[in-house]
N, C-alpha and C positions, 0 to 999 in steps of 0.2 A: 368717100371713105371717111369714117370717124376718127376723130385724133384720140389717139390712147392717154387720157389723164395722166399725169405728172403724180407719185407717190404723196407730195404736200397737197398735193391737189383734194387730196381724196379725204370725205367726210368718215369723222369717226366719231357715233352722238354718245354722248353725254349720259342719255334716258333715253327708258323705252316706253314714258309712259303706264307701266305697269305700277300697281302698288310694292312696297318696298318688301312686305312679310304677309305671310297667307293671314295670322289672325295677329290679336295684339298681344297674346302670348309668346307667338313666336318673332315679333318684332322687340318685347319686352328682352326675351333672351339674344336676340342680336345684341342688342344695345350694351347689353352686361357685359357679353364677352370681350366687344369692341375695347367700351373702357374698360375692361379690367386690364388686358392686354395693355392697352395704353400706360396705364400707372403702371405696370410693370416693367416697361421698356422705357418708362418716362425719360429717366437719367442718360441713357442709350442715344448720343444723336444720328448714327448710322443706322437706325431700324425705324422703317415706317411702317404703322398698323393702320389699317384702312378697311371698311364695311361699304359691302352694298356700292360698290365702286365699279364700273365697265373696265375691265381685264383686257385689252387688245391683245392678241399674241402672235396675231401674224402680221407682215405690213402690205400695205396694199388690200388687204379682206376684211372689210368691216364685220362681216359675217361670224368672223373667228373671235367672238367674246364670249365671257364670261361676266358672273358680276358678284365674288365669294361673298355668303354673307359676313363673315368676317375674314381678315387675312393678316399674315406678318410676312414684311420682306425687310432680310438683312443687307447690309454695305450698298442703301441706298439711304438720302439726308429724310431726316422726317418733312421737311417742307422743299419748295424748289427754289428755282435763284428768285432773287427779290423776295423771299419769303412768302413765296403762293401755295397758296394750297393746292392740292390736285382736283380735277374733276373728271380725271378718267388717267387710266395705268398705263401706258404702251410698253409694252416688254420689250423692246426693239430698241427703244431709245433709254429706258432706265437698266436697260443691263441686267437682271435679277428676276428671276423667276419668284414667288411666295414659298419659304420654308413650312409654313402651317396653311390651313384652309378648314374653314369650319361652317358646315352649310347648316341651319334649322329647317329641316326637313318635314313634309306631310305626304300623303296618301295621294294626294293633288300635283306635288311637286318630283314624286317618286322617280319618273320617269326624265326629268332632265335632271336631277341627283345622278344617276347612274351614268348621265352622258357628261356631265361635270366631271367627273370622277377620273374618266378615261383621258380626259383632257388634262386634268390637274398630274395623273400616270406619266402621260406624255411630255408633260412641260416638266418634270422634274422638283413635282412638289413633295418634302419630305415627308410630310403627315398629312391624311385628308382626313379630318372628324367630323362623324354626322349625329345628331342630336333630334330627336320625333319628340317635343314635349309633350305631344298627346295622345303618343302610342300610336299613331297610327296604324301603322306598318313594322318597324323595327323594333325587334325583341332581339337585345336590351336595348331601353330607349336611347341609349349613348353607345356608340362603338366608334373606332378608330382603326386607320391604315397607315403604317408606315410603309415607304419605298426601301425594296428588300431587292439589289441587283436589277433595279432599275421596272423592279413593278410591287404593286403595292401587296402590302403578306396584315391579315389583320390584327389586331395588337390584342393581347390576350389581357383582361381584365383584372384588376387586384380582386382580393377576397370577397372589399367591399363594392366593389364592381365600378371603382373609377378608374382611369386611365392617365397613364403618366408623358407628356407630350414631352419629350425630349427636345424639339425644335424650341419650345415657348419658354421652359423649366417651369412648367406649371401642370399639378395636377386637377383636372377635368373628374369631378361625382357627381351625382344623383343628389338632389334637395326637396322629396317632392316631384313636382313637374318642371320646378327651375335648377338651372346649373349650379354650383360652388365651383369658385376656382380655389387654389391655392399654391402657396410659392412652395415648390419641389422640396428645396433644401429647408427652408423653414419652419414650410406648414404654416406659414401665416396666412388669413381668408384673405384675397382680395374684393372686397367689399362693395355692395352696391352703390351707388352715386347717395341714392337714399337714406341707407343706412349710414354712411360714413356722415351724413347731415345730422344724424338722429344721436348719430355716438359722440358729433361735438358737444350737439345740445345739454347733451345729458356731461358730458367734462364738463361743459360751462358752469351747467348747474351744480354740481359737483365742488366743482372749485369756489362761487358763491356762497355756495352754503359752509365748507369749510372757513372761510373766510371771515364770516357773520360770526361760527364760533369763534374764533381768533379774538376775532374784536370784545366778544360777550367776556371769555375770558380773560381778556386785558382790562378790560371795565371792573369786572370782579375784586381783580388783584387789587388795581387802584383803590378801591373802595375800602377793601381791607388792611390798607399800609394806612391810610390815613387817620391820624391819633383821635384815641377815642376823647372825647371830651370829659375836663373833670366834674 
């Protein structure tokens, strides 16, 4: 007779080996949302934001994951004791289901989207948003579900056809084939990694050149207090 493993006993990986995003567009927009999400929750130390991360949800069933490509959970620390980082979610032991869930979805991927979905329903995730950056399937390439009496009701789009996540305070539009995010109450963009590199450069620059005039014009002045010769 076989001995029934012990629940610590029991492996739960890490990776499955699979590539992280079907193409590099749609790993591009993982990554966006990821960190936008993150600068937005920066200041926040009881909100962890996590991508592309193995989801456990049941214990004892490896079988029972997920892996959102992006996610937010509230009244958990963003790192663990000793400052670790995570390498996988267990809902069992952090308490907290995901508030948001944001998969970048294709034609390839359709199919376990749809079984996500019922899961993220089930586990009491308050928004699940699906994003096709290259059409595949989903018209409009951006839609959203909020949980409405404990299942999910779709979320009807602004004029300009973005979507307002109430969980994250951040509104989700169209740019092209890539996302914008933006802060609800402010309307400020949350900026790509890249761009926000490009908009120091350019302060720096900015400020240099301001500067050069400073100096040009204090050279000038001096020049011109100094007594003419008789």
């Amino acid at each position: 007779m076989n001995a029934i493993p012990l629940q610590d006993e029991i492996y739960y990986p890490e990776s499955d080996g699979e590539p992280m995003a079907e193409t590099e567009l749609h790993l591009e927009e993982m990554v966006y949302v990821w960190q936008a999400l993150k600068d937005r929750f920066a200041g926040e130390p009881e909100v962890f934001v996590g991508a592309n991360l193995f989801l456990y949800y049941r214990r004892g069933d490896p079988r029972a994951v997920v892996a959102p490509d992006a996610f937010v959970v509230k009244g958990v620390p963003k790192l663990l004791a000793g400052n670790r980082r995570r390498r996988k979610y267990l809902l069992w032991e952090e308490g907290q289901a995901p508030c948001f869930v944001l998969e970048t979805t294709s034609e390839s991927t359709r199919g376990e989207d749809l079984k996500k979905k019922d899961v993220y329903e089930k586990l009491g995730v308050d928004e699940y948003f699906q994003f096709d950056p290259l059409g595949d399937y989903l018209s409009p390439r951006l839609q959203g579900f909020r949980l409405v009496g404990g299942r999910y009701r779709p979320l009807r789009p602004r004029p300009d056809g973005s979507l307002l996540s109430q969980a994250t305070g951040t509104v989700f539009r169209l740019d092209g084939s890539q996302l914008r995010l933006s802060d609800a109450v402010t309307g400020a963009l949350l900026l790509r990694h890249e761009e926000e590199a490009k908009a120091r450069r350019r302060a720096e620059a900015e400020r240099d050149q301001a500067e050069e005039r400073v100096r040009a014009l204090e050279e000038e002045l001096a020049r011109l207090r100094r007594p003419t010769p008789a």
